[in-house]
C-alpha positions in Angstrom: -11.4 28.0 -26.1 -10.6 28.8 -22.2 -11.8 32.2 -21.3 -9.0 34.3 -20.2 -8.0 35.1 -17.0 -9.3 38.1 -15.0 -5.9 40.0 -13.8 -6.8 40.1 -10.4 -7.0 36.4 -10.0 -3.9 34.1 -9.5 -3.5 31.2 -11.4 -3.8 27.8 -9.4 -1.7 26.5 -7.4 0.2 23.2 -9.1 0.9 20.3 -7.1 3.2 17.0 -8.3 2.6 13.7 -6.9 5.6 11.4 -7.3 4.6 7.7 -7.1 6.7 5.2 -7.9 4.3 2.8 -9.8 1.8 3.0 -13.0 -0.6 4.6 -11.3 -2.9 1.7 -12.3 -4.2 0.8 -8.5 -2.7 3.1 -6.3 -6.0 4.3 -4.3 -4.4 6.4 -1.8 -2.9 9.2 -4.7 -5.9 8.6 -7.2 -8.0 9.7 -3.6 -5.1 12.6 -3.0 -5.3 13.4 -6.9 -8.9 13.8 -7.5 -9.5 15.2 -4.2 -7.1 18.5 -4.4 -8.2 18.8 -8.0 -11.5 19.2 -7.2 -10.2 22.2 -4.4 -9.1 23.7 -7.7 -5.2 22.8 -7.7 -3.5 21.8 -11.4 -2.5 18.2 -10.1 -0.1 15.8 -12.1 0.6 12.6 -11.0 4.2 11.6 -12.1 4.4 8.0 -12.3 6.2 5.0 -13.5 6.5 4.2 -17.0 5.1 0.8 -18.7 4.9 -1.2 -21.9 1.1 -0.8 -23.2 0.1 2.4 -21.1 0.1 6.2 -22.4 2.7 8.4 -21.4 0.8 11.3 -20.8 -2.9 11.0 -20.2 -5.8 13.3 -18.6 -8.3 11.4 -16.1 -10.8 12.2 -13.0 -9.6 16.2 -13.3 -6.0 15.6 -13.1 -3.1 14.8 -15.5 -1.1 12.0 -15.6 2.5 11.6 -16.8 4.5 8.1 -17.0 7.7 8.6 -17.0 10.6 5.3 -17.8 12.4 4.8 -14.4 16.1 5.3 -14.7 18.7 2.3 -13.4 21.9 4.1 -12.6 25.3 1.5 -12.7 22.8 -0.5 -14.8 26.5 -2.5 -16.0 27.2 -3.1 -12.6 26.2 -6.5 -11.0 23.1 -5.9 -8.7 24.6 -7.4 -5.8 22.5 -9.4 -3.6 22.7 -8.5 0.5 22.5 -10.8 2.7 19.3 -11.4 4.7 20.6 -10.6 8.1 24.1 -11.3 10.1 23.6 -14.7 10.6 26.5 -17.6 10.8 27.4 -19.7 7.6 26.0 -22.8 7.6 28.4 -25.3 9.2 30.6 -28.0 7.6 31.3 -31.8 9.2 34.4 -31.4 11.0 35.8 -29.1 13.4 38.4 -27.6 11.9 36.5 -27.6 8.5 33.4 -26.3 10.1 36.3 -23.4 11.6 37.6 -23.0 8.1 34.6 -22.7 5.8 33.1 -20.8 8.5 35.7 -17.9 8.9 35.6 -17.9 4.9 32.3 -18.0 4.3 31.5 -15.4 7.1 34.9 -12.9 5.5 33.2 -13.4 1.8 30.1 -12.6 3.2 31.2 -8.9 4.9 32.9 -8.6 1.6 29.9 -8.9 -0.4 27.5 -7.0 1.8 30.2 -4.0 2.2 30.4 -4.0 -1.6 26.8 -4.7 -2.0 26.2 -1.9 0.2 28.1 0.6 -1.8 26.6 -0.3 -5.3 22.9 -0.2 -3.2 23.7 3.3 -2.0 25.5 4.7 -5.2 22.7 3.3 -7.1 20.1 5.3 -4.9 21.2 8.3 -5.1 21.9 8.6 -8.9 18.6 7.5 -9.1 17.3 10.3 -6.9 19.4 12.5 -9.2 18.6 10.8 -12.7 14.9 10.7 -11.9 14.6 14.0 -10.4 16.7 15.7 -13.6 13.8 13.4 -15.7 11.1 15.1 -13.9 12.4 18.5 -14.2 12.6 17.8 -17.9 8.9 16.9 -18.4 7.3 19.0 -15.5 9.5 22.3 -14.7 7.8 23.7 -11.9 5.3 22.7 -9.2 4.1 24.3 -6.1 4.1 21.3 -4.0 6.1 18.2 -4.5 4.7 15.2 -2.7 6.8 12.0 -2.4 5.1 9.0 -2.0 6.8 6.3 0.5 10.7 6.3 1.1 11.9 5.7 -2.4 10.6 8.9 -3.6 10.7 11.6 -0.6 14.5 12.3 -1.4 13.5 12.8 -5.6 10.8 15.3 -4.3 13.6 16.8 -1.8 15.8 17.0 -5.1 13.0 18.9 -7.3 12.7 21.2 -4.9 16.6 21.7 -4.4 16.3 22.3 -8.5 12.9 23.8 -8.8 12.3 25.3 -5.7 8.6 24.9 -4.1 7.5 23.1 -0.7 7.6 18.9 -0.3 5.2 17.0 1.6 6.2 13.5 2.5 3.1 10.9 2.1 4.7 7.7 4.4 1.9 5.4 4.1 4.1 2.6 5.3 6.6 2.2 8.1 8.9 1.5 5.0 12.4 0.7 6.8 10.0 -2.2 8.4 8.8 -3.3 5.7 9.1 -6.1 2.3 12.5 -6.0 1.1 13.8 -3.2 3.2 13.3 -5.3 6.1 14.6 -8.5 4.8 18.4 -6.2 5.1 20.9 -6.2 7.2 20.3 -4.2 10.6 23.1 -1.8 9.6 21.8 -1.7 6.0 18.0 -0.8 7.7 19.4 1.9 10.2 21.2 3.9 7.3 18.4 4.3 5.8 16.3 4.3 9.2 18.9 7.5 9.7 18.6 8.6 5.8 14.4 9.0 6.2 15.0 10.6 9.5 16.7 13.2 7.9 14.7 13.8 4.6 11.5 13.8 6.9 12.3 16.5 8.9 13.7 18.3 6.2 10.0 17.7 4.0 7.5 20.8 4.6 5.1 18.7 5.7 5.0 14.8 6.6 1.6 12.4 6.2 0.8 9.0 7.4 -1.7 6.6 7.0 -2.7 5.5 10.3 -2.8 6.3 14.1 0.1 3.5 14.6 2.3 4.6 11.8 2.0 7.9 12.9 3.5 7.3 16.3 6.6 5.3 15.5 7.5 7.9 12.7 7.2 10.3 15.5 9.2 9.0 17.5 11.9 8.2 14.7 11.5 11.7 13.2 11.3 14.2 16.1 8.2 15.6 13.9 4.5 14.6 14.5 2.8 13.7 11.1 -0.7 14.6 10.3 -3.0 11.4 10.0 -4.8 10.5 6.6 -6.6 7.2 6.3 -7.0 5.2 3.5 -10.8 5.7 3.3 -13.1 4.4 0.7 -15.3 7.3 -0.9 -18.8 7.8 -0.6 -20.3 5.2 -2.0 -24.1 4.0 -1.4 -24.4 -0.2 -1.6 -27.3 -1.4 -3.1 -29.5 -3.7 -0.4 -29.4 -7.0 -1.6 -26.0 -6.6 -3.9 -25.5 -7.2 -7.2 -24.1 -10.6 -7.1 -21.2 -9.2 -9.8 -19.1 -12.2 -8.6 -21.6 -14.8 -9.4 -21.8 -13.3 -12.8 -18.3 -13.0 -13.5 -17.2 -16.4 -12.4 -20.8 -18.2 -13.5 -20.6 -18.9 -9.7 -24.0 -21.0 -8.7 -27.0 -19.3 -7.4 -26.2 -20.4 -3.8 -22.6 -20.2 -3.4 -21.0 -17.6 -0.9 -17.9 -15.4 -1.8 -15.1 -14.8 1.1 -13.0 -11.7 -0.8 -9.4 -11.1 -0.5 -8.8 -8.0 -2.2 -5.7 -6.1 -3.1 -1.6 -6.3 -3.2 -1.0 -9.5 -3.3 2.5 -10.7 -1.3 4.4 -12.5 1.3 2.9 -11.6 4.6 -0.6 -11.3 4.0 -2.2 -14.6 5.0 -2.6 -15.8 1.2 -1.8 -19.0 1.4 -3.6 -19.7 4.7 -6.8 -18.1 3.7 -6.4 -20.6 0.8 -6.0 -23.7 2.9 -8.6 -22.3 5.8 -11.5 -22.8 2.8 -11.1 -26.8 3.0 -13.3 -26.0 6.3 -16.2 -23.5 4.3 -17.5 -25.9 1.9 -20.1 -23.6 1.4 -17.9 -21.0 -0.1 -15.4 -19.8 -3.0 -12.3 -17.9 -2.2 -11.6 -14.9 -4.6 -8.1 -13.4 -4.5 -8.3 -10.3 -6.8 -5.4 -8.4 -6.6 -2.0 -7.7 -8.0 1.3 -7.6 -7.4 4.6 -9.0 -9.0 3.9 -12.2 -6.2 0.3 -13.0 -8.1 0.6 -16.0 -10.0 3.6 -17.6 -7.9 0.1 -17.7 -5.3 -2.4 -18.4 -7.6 0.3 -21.4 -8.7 0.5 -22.5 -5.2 -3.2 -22.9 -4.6 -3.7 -25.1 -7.6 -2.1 -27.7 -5.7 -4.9 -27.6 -2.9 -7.4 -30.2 -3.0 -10.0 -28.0 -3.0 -8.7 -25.7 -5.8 -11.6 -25.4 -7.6 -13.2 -23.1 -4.8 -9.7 -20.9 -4.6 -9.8 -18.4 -8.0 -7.4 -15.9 -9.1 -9.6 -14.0 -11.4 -7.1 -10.6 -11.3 -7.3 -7.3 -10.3 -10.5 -4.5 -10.4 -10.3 -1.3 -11.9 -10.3 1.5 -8.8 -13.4 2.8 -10.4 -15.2 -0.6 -9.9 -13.5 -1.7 -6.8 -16.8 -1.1 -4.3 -19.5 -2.3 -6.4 -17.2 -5.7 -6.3 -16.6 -5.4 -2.8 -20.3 -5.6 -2.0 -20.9 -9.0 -4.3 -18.9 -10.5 -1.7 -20.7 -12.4 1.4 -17.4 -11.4 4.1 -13.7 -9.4 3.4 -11.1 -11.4 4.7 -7.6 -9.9 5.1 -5.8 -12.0 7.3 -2.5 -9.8 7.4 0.4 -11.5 9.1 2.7 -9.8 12.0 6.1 -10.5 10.5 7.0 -6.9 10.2 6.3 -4.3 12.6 5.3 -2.0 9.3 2.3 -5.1 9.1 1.8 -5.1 12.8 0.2 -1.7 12.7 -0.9 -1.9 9.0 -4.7 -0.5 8.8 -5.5 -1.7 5.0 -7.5 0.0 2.4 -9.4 -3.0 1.9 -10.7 -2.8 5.5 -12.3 0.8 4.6 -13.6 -0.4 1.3 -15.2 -3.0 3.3 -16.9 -1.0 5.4 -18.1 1.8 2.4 -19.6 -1.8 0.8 -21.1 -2.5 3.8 -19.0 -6.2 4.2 -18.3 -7.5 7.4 -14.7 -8.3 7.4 -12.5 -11.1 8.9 -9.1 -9.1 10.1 -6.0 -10.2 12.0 -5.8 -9.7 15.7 -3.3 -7.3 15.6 -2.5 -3.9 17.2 -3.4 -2.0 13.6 -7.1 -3.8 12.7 -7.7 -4.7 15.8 -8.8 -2.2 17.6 -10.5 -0.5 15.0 -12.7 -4.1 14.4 -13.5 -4.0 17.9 -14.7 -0.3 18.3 -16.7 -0.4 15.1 -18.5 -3.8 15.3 -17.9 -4.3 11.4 -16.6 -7.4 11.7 -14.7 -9.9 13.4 -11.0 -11.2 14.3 -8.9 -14.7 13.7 -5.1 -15.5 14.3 -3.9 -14.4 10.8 -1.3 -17.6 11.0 -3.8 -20.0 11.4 -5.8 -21.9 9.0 -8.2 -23.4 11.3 -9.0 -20.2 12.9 -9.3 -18.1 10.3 -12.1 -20.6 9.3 -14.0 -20.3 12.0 -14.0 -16.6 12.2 -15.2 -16.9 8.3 -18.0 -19.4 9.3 -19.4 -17.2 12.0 -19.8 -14.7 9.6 -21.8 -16.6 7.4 -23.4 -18.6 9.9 -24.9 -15.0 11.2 -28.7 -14.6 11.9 -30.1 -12.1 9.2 -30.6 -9.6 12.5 -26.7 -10.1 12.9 -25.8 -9.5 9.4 -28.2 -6.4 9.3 -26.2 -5.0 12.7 -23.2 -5.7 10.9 -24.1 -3.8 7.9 -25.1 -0.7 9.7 -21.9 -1.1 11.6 -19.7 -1.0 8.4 -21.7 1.8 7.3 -21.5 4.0 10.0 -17.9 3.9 10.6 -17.5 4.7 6.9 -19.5 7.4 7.0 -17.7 8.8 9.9 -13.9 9.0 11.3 -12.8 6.6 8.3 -14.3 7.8 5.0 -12.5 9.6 2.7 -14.9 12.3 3.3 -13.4 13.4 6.5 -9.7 12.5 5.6 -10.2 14.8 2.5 -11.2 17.6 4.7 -7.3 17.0 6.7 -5.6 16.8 3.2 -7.6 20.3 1.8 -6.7 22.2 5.0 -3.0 20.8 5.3 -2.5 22.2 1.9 -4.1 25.5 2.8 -1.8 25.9 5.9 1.0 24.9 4.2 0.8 27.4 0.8 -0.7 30.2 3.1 2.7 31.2 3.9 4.2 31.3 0.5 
């Protein structure tokens, strides 16, 4: 039985986190969860409901509540936008090239006007729907944190119905980013104008990296406070446990090049996948997720050296270092289509780094610089097979006096500016500031 509580001594603060996913590997809030828990706030994470998983659950301090995601208009056709404001393809023929053209180009206003309107109707009933949902299950909360774009305006709606304070986390430039940016340009700066305006009217805004951080400035009129995606304190064992070689039944000998995480268009899957026909020495291990997984793991069948490209799924968070060190280099050849992967710093670099892994990162303005500064690795052209190869092999190739440096390299940096240690001192005293004025 819980002791009563003295009556001079206010009960704790509560604090939401909206996420809109399972909560199955989203590190960042289980970091954010556990963390503020710990500072003695009653944390739930609201998340995404899903066949198999428990609707209400209690882990690592915190509680967790799935709820089923409601699809407002659900009768209505989900109209699909076009990609950008390109021409229709052109017919033989002048005149029929000018006829089909002007038709195809009218039909296609028509349906991205209309495909606009269901989009936008559909989005804010959802807001609505999901926020009433929430209300239903979870009536009050001090704090309601949105994660990314989709779920800043539902927090901004709870608070509207519930009152308390909002904090937008926007770990991703998200109007430059996977399907968002695939829209329109006018479809993109509506809602380029939308998150301007839910950001600034948020209690407090977040973002993930120094990059991020300054284009949200600059598109928010509001400077966000910077949280990395640091790994937790974790102490690698010195040699590894070879958990991959025992998972797989990979031989004795054999070296492990990691890809780890959210598996998608952009990230340098597939020419990772090809760059092994040049490290015969070496298996490629893609252990991630996403709803892009097999489509990849299809894809690399067809290589000639498939045998050395495995898909074995994802890791549980809890065991996601421990893997991480089994592996001989961390490879995350992101690709610069987007400006949102551009500047993306990802979690898999700082899990690296806590493992003690050097890593093989893109040469681009987000990982670069940090690679550079840090010595925990080295860089390749994230679009290129051939180099991404070579930047692998002189990894491996490293003297044991190189690999050592590289090791105290990851160690250091993870122990300092980019651990979660340090960002969960910025979270605990952002929360302070922000409920000292209630």
């Amino acid at each position: 039985m819980t002791p009563p509580r003295p009556a001079h001594e206010a009960p704790p603060r509560s604090v939401a986190l909206l996420v809109n996913n399972p909560f199955l590997t989203d590190a960042r809030s289980w970091k954010m969860a556990s963390t503020l828990a710990a500072a003695g706030y009653r944390v739930t994470v609201v998340a995404r409901a899903e066949a198999g998983l428990p609707a209400r659950v209690r882990q690592d301090g915190f509680d967790v509540l799935r709820l089923a995601q409601p699809d407002p208009l659900a009768r209505l056709p989900r109209v699909r936008l076009p990609a950008g404001e390109d021409a229709p393809q052109a017919s033989t023929g002048l005149s029929g090239r000018l006829g089909s053209g002007l038709v195809a180009r009218a039909a296609g206003l028509l349906r991205g006007t209309v495909g606009r309107g269901i989009q936008a109707a559909r989005y804010t009933l959802l807001t609505r729907q999901w926020a009433r949902a929430i209300a239903r299950e979870m009536p009050q909360a001090d704090v309601w944190q949105g994660e990314q774009l989709i779920m800043l305006p539902v927090a901004l709606e709870l608070r509207r119905r519930r009152g308390g304070l909002v904090v937008y986390d926007a770990h991703d430039l998200d109007t430059q980013a996977g399907r968002f940016a695939r829209l329109p340009a006018a479809w993109r700066r509506l809602l380029a104008r939308s998150e301007r305006r839910w950001a600034r009217a948020a209690d407090s805004v977040i973002s993930a990296n120094g990059g991020y951080a300054q284009e949200q400035a600059r598109a928010w009129g509001r400077v966000p406070a910077v949280i990395w995606n640091g790994a937790p304190d974790f102490e690698p064992l010195d040699p590894p446990e070879r958990r991959w070689h025992q998972r797989l039944g990979l031989p004795r000998g054999v070296r492990v090049v990691l890809y780890l995480g959210l598996v998608m268009p952009g990230r340098g899957i597939m020419e990772l996948a090809r760059a092994m026909a040049y490290v015969p020495d070496a298996v490629l291990i893609v252990a991630g997720f996403g709803s892009d997984y097999e489509r990849y793991r299809d894809d690399a069948a067809s290589l000639p050296h498939a045998e050395r490209v495995m898909f074995p799924g994802s890791v549980p968070h809890d065991e996601i270092l421990p893997f991480v060190a089994a592996a001989d280099v961390a490879a995350m050849p992101v690709q610069g289509d987007t400006l949102n992967h551009r500047l993306n710093v990802p979690t898999k670099l700082f899990d690296a780094m806590a493992a003690g892994v050097p890593v093989v990162a893109s040469d681009l303005p987000g990982m670069g610089p940090i690679v550079r500064a840090t010595g925990c690795g080295t860089l390749c052209d994230p679009d290129d097979p051939l180099d991404i190869a070579r930047a692998i092999r002189w990894i491996l190739d490293a003297s044991p006096e190189q690999r050592a440096a590289y090791r105290a390299a990851c160690l250091e940096a993870s122990q300092g500016t980019y651990g979660w240690a340090r960002q969960a001192v910025t979270l605990r005293e952002l929360y302070a500031d922000l409920l000292s004025e209630r």
